[in-house]
C-alpha positions in Angstrom: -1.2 -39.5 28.7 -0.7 -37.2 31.6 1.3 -34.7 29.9 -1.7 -34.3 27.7 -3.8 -34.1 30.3 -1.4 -31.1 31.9 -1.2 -29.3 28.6 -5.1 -29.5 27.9 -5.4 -28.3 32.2 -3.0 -25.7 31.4 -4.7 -24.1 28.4 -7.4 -23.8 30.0 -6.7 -22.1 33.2 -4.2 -19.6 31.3 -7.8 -18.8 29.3 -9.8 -18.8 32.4 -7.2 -16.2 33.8 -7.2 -14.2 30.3 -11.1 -13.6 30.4 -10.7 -12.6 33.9 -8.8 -9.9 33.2 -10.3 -8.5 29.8 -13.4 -8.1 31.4 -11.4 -6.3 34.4 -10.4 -4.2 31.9 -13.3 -3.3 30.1 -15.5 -2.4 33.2 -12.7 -0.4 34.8 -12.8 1.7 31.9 -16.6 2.3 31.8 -16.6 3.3 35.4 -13.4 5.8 34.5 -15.7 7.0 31.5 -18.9 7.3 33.8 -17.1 9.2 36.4 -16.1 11.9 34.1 -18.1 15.0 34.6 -19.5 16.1 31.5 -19.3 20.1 29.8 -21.9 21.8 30.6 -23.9 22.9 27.6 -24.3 26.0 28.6 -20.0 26.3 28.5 -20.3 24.8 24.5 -22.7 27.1 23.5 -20.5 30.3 24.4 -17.3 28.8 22.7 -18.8 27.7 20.1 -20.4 31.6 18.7 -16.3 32.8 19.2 -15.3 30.3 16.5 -18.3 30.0 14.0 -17.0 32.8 11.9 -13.4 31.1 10.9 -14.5 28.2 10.3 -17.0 29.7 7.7 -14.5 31.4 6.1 -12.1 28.5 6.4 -15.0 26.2 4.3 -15.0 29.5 2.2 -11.8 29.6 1.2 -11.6 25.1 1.0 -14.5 25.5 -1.7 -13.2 28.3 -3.7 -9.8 26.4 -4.5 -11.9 23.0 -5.5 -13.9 24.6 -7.7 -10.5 26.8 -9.4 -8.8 23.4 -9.9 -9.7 21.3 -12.7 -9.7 17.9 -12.2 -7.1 15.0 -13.1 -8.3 12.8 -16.0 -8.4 9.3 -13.9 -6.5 7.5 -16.4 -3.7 9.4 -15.8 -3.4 8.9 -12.3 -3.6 5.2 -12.8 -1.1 4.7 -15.5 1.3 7.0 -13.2 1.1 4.4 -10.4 1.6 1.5 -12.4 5.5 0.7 -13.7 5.9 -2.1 -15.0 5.9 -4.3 -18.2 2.7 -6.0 -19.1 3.2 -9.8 -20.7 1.2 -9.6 -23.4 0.3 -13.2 -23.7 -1.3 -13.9 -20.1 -1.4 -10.1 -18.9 1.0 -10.5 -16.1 2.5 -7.3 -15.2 6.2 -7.4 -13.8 7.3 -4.3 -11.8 10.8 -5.8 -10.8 12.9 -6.2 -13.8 16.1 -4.0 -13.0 18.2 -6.7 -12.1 18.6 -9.0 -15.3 19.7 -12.0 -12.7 16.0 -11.9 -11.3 14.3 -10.7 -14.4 11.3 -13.2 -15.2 11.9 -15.4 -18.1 9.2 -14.0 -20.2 10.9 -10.5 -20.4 14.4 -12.2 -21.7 12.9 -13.7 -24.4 10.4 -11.0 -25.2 14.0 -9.1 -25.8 15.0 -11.5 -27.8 11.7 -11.6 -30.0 11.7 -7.8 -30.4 15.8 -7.9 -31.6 16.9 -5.7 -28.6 19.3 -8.3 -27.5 21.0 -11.2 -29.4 20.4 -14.2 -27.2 19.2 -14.6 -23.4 22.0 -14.1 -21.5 23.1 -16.9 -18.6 24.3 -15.6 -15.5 27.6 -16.6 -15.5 28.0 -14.7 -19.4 27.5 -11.3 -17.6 29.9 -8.1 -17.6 29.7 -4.3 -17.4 29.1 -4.5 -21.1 26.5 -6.8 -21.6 24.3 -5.1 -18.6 24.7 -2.2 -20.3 23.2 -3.3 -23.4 20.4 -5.2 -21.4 19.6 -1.7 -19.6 19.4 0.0 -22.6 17.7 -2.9 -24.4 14.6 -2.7 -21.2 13.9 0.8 -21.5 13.4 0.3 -25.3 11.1 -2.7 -24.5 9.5 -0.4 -21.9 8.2 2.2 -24.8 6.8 -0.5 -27.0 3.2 -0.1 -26.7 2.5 -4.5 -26.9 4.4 -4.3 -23.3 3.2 -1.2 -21.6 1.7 -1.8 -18.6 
């Protein structure tokens, strides 16, 4: 009972001692940001005539090349993102298939349904060979449109 009573004792003082020093912290830094001396506003008004012009031509030049380049059809950026073969009985979309030990199940025997491959393969059945053929089996399963993602 009285090591509870020391942990619940010491929590508390380590948070009394926290908010101590946060608000330490946040009124030291309002009185550093209250003793800055501000610009005058006569000093902005002369720099700011010297540098007007370039950044006019800057926006010039910024809204010239938007308007010259025609813009990117959004389907195509999306599909460009997204890799991957799409499950087409629950719409799952698997982007990590390169390694047929970790390759979800779904994808062997979608493999197996389209005729790219003769069985699914156990782990201990695989050679140089066989990954080849698995490799080459993936990227044909990767044009089908039923499994694009």
């Amino acid at each position: 009972m009285t090591e509870v009573l020391f942990i619940l004792v010491a929590i508390i003082v380590a948070y009394v001692i926290y908010v101590i020093v946060s608000e330490q912290k946040t009124t030291s830094t309002s009185a550093v940001s209250q003793a800055k001396p501000e610009k005058p506003v006569e000093a902005v008004k002369q720099s700011t005539p010297q540098s007007a012009p370039k950044i006019e031509k800057v926006a010039a030049v910024k809204s010239v090349a938007s308007a010259t380049r025609k813009p990117e059809p959004a389907s195509a950026t999306q599909h460009a993102g997204k890799r991957g073969l799409k499950n087409p009985n629950t719409d799952e979309v698997a982007t990590t298939y390169s390694n047929y030990r970790f390759t979800k199940r779904w994808i062997k025997e979608a493999l197996v349904a389209e005729g790219l491959l003769d069985k699914v393969y156990k782990n201990d059945e695989l050679n140089a060979e066989i990954e080849a053929t698995i490799k080459g089996a993936v990227v044909k399963l990767e044009a089908l449109d039923k499994y694009r993602a």
